[in-house]
C-alpha positions in Angstrom: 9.1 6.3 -32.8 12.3 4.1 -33.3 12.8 0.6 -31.3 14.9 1.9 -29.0 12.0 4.9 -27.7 10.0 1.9 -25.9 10.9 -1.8 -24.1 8.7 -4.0 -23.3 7.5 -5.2 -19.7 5.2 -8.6 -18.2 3.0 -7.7 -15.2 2.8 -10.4 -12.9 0.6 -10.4 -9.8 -0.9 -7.4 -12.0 -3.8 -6.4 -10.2 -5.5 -3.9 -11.9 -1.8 -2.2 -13.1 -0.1 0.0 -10.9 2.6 -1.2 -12.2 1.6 -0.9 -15.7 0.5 2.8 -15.3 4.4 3.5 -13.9 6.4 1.1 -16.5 4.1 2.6 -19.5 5.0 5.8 -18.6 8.0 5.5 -18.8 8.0 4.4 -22.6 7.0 0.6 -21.8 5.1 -1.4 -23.7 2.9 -4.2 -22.5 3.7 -7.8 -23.2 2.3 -9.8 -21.0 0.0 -9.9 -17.6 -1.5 -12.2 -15.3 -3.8 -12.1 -12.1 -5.8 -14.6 -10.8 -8.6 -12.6 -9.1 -11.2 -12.4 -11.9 -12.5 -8.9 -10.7 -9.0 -7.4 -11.2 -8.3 -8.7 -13.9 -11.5 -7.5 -15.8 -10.4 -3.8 -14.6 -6.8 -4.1 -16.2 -8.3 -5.5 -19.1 -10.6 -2.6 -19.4 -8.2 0.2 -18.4 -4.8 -1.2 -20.2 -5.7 -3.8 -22.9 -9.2 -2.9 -24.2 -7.6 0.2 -26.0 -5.2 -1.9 -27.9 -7.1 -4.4 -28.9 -9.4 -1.2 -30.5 -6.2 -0.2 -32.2 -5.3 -3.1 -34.1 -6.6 -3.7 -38.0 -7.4 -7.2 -37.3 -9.3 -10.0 -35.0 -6.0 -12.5 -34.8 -3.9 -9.9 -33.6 -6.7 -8.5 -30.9 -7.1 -12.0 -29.5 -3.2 -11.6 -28.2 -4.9 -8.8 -25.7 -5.5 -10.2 -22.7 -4.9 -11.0 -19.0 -3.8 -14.8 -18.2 -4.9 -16.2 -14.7 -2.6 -18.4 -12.8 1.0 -18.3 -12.6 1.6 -21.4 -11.4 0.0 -23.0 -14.7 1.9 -20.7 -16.3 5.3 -21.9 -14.9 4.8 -25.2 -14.3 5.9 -27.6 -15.9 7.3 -25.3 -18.6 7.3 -21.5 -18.8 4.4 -19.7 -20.9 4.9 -16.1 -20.1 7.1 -14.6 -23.4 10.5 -12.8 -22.9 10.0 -9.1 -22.2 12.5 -5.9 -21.2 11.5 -6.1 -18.2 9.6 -8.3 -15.7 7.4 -6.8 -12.2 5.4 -8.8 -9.6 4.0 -7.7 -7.1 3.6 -11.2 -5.7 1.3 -11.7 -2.8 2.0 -10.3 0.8 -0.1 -12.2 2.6 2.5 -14.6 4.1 4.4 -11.3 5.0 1.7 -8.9 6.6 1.6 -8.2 10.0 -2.4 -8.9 9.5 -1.4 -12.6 8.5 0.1 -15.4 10.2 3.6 -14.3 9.0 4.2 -17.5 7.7 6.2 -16.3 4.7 7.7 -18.7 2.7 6.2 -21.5 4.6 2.9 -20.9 3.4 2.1 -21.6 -0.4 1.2 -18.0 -1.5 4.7 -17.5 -0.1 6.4 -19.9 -2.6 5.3 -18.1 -5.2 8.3 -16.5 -5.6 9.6 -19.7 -7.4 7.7 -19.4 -9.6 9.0 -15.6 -10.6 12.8 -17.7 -10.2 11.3 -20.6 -12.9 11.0 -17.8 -15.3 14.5 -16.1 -15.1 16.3 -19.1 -14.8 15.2 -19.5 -18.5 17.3 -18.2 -20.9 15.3 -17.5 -23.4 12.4 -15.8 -21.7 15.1 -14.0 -19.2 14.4 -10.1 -19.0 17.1 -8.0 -18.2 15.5 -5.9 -15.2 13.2 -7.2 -12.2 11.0 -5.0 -10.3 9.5 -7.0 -7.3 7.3 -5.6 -5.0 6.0 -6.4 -1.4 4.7 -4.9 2.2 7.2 -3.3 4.7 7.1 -6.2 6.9 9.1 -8.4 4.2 12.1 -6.0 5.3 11.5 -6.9 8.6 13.2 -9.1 11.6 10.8 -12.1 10.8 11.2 -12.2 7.9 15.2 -11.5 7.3 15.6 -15.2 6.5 12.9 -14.9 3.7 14.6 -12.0 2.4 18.0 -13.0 2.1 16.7 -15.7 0.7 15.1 -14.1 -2.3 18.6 -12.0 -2.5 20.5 -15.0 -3.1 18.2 -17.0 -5.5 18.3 -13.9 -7.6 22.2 -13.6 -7.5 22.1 -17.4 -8.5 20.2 -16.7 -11.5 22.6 -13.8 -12.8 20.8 -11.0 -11.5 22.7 -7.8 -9.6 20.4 -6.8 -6.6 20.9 -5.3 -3.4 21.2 -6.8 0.0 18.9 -4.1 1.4 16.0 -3.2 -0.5 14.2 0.2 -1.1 11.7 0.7 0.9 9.5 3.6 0.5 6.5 5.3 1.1 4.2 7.9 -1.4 4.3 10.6 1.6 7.9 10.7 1.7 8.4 11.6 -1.8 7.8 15.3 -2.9 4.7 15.8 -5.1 6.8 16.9 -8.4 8.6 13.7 -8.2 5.1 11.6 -8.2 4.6 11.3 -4.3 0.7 11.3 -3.1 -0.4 12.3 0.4 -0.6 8.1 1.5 1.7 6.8 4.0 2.1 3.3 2.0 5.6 2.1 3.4 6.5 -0.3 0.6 9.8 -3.3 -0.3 10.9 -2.8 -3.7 13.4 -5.2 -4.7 15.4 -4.7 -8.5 17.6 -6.2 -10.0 19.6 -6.6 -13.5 21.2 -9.6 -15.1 24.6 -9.2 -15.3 25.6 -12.9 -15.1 26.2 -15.2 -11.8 30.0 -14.4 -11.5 29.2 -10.4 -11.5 26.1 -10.6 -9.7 27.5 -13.0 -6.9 30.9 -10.6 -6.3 31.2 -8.6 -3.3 31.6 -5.5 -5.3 28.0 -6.0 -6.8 26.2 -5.4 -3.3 25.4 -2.4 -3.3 23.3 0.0 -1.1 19.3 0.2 -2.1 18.7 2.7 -4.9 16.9 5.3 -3.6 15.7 6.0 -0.1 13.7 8.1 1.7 16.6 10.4 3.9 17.4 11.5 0.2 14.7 14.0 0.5 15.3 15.0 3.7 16.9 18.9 3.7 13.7 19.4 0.8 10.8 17.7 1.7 8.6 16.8 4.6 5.6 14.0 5.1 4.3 17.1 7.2 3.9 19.8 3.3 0.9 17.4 2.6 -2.9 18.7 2.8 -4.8 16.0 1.9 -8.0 18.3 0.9 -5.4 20.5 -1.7 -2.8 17.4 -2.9 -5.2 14.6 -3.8 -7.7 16.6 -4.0 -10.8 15.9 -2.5 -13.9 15.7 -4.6 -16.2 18.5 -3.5 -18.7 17.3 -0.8 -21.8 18.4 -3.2 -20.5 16.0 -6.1 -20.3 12.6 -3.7 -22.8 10.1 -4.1 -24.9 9.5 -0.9 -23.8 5.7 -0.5 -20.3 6.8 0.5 -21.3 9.3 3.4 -21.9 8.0 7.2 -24.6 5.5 8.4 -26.6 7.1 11.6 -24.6 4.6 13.9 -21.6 5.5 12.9 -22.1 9.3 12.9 -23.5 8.8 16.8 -20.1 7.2 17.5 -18.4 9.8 15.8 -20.4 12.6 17.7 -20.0 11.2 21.4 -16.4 10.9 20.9 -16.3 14.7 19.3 -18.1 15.8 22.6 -16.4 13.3 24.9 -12.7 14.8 23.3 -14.2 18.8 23.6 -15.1 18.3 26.9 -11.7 17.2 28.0 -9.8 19.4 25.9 -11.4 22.7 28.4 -10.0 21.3 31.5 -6.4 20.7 29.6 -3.3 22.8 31.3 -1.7 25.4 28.3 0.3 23.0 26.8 -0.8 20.2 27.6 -1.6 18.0 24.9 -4.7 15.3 24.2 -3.8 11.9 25.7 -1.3 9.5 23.2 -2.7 6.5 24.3 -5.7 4.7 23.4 -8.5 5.8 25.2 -10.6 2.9 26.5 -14.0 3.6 27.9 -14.0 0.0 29.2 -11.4 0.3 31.4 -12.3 3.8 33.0 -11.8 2.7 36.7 -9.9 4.3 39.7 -6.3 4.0 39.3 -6.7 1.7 42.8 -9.0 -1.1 40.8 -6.4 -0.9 37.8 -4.0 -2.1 40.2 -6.3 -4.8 41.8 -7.3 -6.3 38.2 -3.5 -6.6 37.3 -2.7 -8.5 40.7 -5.7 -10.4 40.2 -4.7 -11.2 36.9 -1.4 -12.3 38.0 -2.4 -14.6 40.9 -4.5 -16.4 38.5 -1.3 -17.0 36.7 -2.5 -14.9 33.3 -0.2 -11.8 34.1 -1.1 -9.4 31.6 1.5 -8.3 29.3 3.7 -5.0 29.8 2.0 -2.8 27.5 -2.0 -3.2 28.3 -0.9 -3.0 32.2 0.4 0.7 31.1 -2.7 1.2 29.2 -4.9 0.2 31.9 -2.8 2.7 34.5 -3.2 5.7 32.0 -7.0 5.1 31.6 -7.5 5.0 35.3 -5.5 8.2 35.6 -7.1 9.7 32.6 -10.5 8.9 34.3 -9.9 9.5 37.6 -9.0 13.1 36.2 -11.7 13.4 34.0 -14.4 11.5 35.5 -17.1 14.5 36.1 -16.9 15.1 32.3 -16.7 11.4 31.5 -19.3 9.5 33.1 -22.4 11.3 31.8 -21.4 9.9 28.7 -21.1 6.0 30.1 -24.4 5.5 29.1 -23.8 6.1 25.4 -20.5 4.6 25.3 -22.2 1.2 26.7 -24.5 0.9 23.3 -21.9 1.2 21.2 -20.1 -2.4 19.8 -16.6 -2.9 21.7 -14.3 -1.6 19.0 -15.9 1.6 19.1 -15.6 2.0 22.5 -11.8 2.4 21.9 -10.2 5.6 20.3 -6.7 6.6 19.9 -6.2 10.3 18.8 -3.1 10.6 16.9 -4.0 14.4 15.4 -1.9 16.3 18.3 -3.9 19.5 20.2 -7.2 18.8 20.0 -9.1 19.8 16.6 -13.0 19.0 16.0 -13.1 15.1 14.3 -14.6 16.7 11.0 -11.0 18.8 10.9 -9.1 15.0 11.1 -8.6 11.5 9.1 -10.7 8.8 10.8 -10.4 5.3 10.1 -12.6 2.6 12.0 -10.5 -0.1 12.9 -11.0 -3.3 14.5 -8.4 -1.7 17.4 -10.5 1.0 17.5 -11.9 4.4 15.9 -8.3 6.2 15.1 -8.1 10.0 14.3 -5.1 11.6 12.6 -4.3 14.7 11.2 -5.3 15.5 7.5 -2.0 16.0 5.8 -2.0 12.5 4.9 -4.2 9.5 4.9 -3.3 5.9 6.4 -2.5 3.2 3.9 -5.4 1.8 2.1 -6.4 -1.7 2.7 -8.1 -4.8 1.2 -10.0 -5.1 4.3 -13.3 -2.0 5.0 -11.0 0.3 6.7 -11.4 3.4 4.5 -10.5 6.9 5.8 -13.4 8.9 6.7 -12.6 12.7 5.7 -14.5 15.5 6.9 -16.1 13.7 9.6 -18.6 12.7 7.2 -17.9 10.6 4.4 -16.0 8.0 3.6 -12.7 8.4 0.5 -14.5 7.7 -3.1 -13.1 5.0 -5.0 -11.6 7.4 -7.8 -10.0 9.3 -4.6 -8.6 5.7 -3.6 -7.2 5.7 -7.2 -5.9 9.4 -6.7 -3.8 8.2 -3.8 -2.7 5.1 -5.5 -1.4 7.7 -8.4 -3.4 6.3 -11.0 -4.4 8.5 -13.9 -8.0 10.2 -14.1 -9.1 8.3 -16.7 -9.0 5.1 -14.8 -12.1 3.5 -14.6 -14.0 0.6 -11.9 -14.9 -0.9 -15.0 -15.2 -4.7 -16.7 -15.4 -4.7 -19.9 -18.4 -7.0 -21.1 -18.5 -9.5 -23.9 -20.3 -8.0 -26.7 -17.8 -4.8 -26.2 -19.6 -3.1 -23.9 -18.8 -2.4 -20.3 -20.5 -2.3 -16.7 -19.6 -0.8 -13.3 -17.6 -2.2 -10.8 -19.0 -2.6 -7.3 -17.5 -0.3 -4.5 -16.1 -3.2 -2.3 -14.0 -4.8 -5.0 -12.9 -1.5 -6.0 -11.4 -0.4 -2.4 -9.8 -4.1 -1.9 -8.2 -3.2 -5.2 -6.9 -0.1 -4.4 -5.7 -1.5 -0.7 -3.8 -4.6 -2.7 -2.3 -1.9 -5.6 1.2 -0.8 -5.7 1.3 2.8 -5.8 2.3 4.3 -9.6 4.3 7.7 -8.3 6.7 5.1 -6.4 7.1 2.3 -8.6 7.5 5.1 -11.3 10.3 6.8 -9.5 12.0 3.7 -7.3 12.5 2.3 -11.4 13.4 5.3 -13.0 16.2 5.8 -10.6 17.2 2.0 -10.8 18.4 2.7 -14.6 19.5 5.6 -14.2 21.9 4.7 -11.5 23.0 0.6 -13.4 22.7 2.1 -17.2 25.7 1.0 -18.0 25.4 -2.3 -16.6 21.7 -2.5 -18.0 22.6 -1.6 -21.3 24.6 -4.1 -22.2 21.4 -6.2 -22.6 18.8 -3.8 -23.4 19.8 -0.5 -24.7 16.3 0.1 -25.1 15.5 0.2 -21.4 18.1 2.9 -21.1 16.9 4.6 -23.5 13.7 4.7 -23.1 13.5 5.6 -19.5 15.7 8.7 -19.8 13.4 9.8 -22.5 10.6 9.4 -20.4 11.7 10.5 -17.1 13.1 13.8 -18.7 9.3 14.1 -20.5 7.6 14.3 -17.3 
């Protein structure tokens, strides 16, 4: 294989290498990672590096094989990370999630991004393309400051990029093309050095690579079966520790009965309530009314949207309430969040037929073309109204190969097992592969001429390796 067949990438924010999986794909060829979670970084190691450090003749040129921690001691005072092709960071989203403060840049996980800045501001460790990843939320209104932001620092340094970014989702992208049935709406900003002069002309902002609409007239989130597309392990073959405590299958069964019960005495047509159903709040519509005037005379109106949620549970009851109150007294055992459900799987269908998640909102129920995103927190989809999603089915929807492994590799060689809850916070922190995969791939394709002035290679490479797959 000549030179120009691969280019070489540094994995920043690596996790365990979603990013790695995509880039090396692709023809790339690690250089560099770091991640400072120690349990992450052990599964890259083990997944990524252990096999090259098995392929080389000698110990000196093993010992170059491994994951660094910090990027701040890696930036500061003076850069440490080598020059590379290409550079991707998937730095943290915690400042930017709508489960965090939304702090952004304010809070120090958010200046992070400096640091990223420290190392294309040097010359000599300068790579020609940037891959940056991030959550939705990054895109949004609170954060447009933040983002613009990020968008001009990178046009400072010489880089081409956007004023929009890409963002993108694993469910909107046709299977062929590396989607998987996740809705996982994800930022992806890239960029290219072309020089400050080029990158900071209005003729250099362009629109954002690749987006969704693009699929439109062939593709629909709706093609997805989630049992057929990930697949599913067959139920025989999952270990017991992943199926349903008793608790949580009594919740599940109430609410099945509860939801069969009013789906007989539904008009034709008529659909299953789009609301969240609240068994707290099943009252007469009359003592809904009385609890929002009492709330306001106290001078703690309640907001807009729970007074319309409190008005459809008192009409959902006071239409339902022969079916409903035999099951009060179950209801009343279970913890509050449970006593909350939102169906979001249209005409009613038995739970075992939906996705379930149980949330802090509540239990939610969708249909099973797709599952929700995956999370760092213990939100993982329940399919079959049984069981919860398998780590390797996690990795499945994250579009990481089957021979990834949970796995740390040990220091006489050997290895040992991850445990399950690292494994799922993991997956829920990962950067999907099909994306980052196609979002990049289309990136060169789309600046080759641009990005070939300073690495060939890149071009290269990438149309070999998208026209392989």
């Amino acid at each position: 294989m000549s030179m120009k067949d691969h280019f070489t990438f540094s994995d920043l924010f690596a996790g365990v290498g979603g990013f790695h999986a995509a880039l090396h794909s692709l023809g790339g060829r690690w250089q560099f990672a770091s991640e400072i979670d120690a349990e992450a970084a052990a599964v890259y190691d083990y997944n990524w590096l252990r096999p090259l450090r098995e392929a080389e003749p000698d110990d000196e040129a093993r010992r170059r094989y491994r994951v660094s921690g910090d990027i701040v001691e890696l930036t500061e005072p003076v850069v440490k990370v080598p020059r590379s092709d290409v550079l991707t960071a998937g730095f943290p989203c915690q400042p930017f999630s709508k489960s965090g403060f939304q702090r952004g840049m304010a809070e120090t996980r958010g200046t992070l991004f400096w640091n990223i800045a420290r190392i294309l501001q040097c010359e000599e460790k300068r790579p020609a393309v940037v891959m940056l990843e991030n959550v939705r939320n990054l895109a949004g209104p609170r954060h447009r400051e933040t983002f613009a932001t990020i968008v001009a620092t990178l046009r400072e340094l010489g880089y081409r990029t956007s004023s929009r970014p890409a963002v993108f989702s694993p469910h909107l992208l046709p299977s062929a093309s590396g989607g998987r049935p996740q809705a996982r709406e994800r930022v992806f900003i890239l960029a290219h050095f072309v020089g400050r002069d080029r990158a900071e002309h209005p003729s250099a902002f362009d629109d954002p690579v690749v987006s969704p609409a693009a699929f439109a007239n062939t593709w629909s989130k709706h093609d997805w079966d989630l049992s057929q597309h990930l697949p599913l392990e067959p139920e025989e073959s999952v270990e017991q520790r992943y199926f349903l405590e008793s608790a949580e299958r009594k919740w599940l069964d109430t609410w099945d009965r509860i939801l069969h019960a009013v789906a007989r005495r539904l008009h034709p047509g008529e659909r299953m309530p789009g609301f969240p159903i609240w068994a707290d709040d099943f009252r007469s519509v009359e003592d809904a009314r009385a609890l929002i005037r009492d709330a306001e005379a106290l001078g703690r109106p309640l907001p807009a949207w729970k007074q319309g949620f409190l008005l459809k549970n008192a009409q959902f009851y006071e239409r339902h309430a022969d079916v409903l109150d035999p099951f009060r007294f179950e209801l009343d055992a279970f913890p509050a969040s449970r006593r909350k459900l939102e169906w979001q799987a249209g005409p009613h269908r038995p739970l075992e037929e939906t996705v379930i998640q149980l949330r802090p909102s509540g239990i939610r129920c969708k249909l099973p073309s797709y599952a929700p995103a995956l999370v760092a927190i213990n939100q993982t989809s329940i399919v079959g109204g049984r069981r919860r999603l398998t780590p390797r089915e996690a990795a499945r929807l994250q579009g990481l190969p089957e021979d990834f492994q949970f796995r740390h590799t040990l220091p006489d060689g050997g290895w040992a097992e991850q445990r399950d809850a690292a494994s799922y916070k993991q997956m829920g922190n990962g950067v999907n592969v099909g994306v980052a995969r196609f979002v990049f791939a289309r990136y060169v394709e789309q600046h080759a001429d641009e990005i070939r002035e300073h690495a060939a290679n890149v071009v290269h490479a990438v149309s070999r390796g998208a026209a392989s797959s």
